[in-house]
KEDOZA-851128 format. One record per residue (C-alpha): residue number from 0; x, y, z. Coordinates in steps of 0.5 Angstrom, whole numbers, plus 500, padded with zeros to 3 digits. Layout:
N
PT,num,X,Y,Z
PT,NUM,X,Y,Z $
...
This chain:
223
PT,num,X,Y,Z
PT,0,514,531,511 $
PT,1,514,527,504 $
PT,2,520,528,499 $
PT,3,516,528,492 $
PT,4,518,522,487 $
PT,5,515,523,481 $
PT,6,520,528,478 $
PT,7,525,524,478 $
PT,8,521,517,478 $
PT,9,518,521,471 $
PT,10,525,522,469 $
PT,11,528,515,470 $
PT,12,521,511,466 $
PT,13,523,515,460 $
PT,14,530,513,460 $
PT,15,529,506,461 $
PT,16,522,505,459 $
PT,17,525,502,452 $
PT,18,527,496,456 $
PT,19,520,494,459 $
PT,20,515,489,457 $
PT,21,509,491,455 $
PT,22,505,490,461 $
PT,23,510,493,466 $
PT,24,511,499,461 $
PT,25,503,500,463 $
PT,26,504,499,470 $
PT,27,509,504,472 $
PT,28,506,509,468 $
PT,29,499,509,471 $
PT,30,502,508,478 $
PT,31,507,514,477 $
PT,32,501,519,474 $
PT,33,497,517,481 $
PT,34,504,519,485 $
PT,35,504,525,482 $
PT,36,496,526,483 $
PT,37,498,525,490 $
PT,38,504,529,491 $
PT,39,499,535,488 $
PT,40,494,533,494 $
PT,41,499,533,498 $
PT,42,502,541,497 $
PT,43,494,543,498 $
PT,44,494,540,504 $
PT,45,489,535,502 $
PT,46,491,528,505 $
PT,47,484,525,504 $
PT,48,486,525,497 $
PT,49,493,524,497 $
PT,50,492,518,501 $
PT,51,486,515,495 $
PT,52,492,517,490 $
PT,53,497,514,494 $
PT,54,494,508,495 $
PT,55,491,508,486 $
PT,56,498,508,485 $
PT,57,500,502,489 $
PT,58,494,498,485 $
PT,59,496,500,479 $
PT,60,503,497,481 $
PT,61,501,491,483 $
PT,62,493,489,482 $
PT,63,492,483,477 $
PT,64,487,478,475 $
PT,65,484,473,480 $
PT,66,481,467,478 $
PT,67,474,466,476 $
PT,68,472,462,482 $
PT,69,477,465,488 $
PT,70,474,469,495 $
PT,71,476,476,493 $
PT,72,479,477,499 $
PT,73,483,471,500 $
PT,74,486,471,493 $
PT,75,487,479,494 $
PT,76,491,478,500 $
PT,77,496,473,496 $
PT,78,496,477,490 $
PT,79,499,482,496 $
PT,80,503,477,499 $
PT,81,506,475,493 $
PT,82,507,482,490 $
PT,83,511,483,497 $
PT,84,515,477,496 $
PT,85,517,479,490 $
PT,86,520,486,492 $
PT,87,523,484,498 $
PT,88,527,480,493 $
PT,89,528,485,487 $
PT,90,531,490,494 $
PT,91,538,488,495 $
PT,92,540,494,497 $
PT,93,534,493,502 $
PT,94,530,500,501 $
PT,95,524,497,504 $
PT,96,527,495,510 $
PT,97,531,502,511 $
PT,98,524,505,510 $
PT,99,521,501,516 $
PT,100,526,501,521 $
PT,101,529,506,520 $
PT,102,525,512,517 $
PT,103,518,510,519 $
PT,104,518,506,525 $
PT,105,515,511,529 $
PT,106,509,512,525 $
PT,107,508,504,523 $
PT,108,508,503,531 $
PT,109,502,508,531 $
PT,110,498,505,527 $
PT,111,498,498,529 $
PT,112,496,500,535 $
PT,113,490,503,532 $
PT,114,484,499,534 $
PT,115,480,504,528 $
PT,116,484,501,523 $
PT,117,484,494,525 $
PT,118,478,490,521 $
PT,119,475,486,527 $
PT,120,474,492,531 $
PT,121,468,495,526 $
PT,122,465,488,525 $
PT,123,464,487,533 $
PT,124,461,494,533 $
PT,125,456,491,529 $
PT,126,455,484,533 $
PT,127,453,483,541 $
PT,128,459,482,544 $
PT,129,463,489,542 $
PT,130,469,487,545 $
PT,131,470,481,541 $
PT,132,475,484,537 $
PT,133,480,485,544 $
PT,134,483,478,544 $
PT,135,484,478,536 $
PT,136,487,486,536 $
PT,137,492,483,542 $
PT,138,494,478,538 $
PT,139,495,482,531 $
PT,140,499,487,536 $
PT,141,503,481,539 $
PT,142,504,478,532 $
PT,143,507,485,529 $
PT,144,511,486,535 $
PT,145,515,480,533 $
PT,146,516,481,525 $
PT,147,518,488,527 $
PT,148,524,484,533 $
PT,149,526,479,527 $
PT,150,527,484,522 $
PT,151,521,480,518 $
PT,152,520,486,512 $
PT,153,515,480,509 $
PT,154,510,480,515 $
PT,155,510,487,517 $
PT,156,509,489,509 $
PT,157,502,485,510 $
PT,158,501,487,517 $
PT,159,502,495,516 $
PT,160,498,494,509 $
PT,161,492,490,511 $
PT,162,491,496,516 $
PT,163,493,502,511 $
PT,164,487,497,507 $
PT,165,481,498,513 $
PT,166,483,507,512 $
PT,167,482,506,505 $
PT,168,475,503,506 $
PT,169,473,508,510 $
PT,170,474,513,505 $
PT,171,472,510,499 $
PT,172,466,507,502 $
PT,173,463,513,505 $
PT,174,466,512,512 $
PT,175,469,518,513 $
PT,176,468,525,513 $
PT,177,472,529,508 $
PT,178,478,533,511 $
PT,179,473,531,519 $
PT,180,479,531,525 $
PT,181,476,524,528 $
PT,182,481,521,523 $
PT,183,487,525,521 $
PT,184,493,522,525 $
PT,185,491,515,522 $
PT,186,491,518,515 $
PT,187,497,523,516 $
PT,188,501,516,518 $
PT,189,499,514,512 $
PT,190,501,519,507 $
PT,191,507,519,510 $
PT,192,508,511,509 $
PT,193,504,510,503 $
PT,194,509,516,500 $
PT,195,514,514,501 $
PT,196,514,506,500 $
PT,197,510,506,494 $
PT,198,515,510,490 $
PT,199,521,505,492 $
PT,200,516,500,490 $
PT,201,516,503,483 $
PT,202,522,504,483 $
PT,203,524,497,484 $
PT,204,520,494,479 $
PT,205,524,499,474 $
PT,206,530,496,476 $
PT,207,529,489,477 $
PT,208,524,490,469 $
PT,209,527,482,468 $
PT,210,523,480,473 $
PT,211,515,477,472 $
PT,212,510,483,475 $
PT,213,504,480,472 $
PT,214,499,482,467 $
PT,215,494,489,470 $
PT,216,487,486,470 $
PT,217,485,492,465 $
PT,218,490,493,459 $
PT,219,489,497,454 $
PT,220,484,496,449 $
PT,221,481,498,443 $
PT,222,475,496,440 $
């Protein structure tokens, strides 16, 4: 179950926006449109949509420019290591790591589990040796196993959105059949995650509106 946020989030921006920058004015208001748009897929039951909305909105939170000369993929990730890196340290009251130890723990185990949500397995399926993926997949699980012990917020983030990344390819690109059951654990797993972290997100970034969240790559132009 999902407790809806864009209400309340809504109500906050309003009273408070007078005192954010331009560019992090633009970011919490695009994200909190796609929370709402998400929460709507969410009370019709559509969890392919509500997952792409989910994760719409969390692009307009965090997504920026990447150097002209950069690897999309690498510079991507460190855009989301740093981004997280910056909210661990705006969560003094640490909602984050309540989320995932506390609320989620059960949801983020599954997933990381989940061989058909890890990158490696897709691209095997593709080369000679179809289980090449194995040693990778048993590795990542090992690495996630310890952040979770440790309490590393930081490498659990990375580890849970990369995977959430592979379910959003899947969808976007046509790998996926609409509403199909092959996929719907994973996807409601999600949801879930995504709707209920991607509004803390937000709401960080609100409370902490002194802090630098970086220029979104499309701004507002007129010609």
């Amino acid at each position: 179950m999902i407790t809806h946020q864009y209400k309340v989030l809504r109500e906050k921006q309003k009273s408070i926006r007078e005192g954010f920058s331009d560019d992090l004015g633009l970011r919490v208001h695009r994200a909190l449109s796609w929370v709402g748009r998400a929460e709507e897929a969410v009370d019709q039951n559509d969890l392919d949509g509500a997952f792409i909305f989910y994760w719409i909105a969390f692009n307009a939170a965090y997504a920026g420019k990447l150097p002209e000369d950069a690897d999309a993929s690498l510079s991507e990730r460190v855009l989301l290591r740093d981004y997280f890196s910056a909210l661990l340290l705006a969560d003094s009251n640490r909602r984050i790591y309540g989320a995932i130890w506390q609320k989620f723990s059960g949801p983020i185990r599954v997933l990381l589990d989940n061989p058909y949500v890890f990158s490696p397995f897709w691209k095997s399926q593709r080369s000679a040796d179809k289980n090449s993926w194995m040693p990778r997949f048993d590795s990542a699980a090992s690495r996630a196993r310890t952040a979770i012990e440790r309490g590393d917020a930081q490498i659990v983030l990375e580890i849970v959105f990369d995977r959430l990344y592979v379910l959003r390819n899947q969808l976007v690109h046509g790998g996926s059949t609409c509403r199909s059951s092959v996929n719907r654990d994973q996807v409601g797993d999600g949801v879930r995650i995504l709707g209920w972290l991607v509004p803390i997100f937000i709401d960080l970034m609100m409370d902490n509106s002194d802090m630098d969240w970086g220029q979104p790559y499309y701004p507002v132009v007129s010609i």
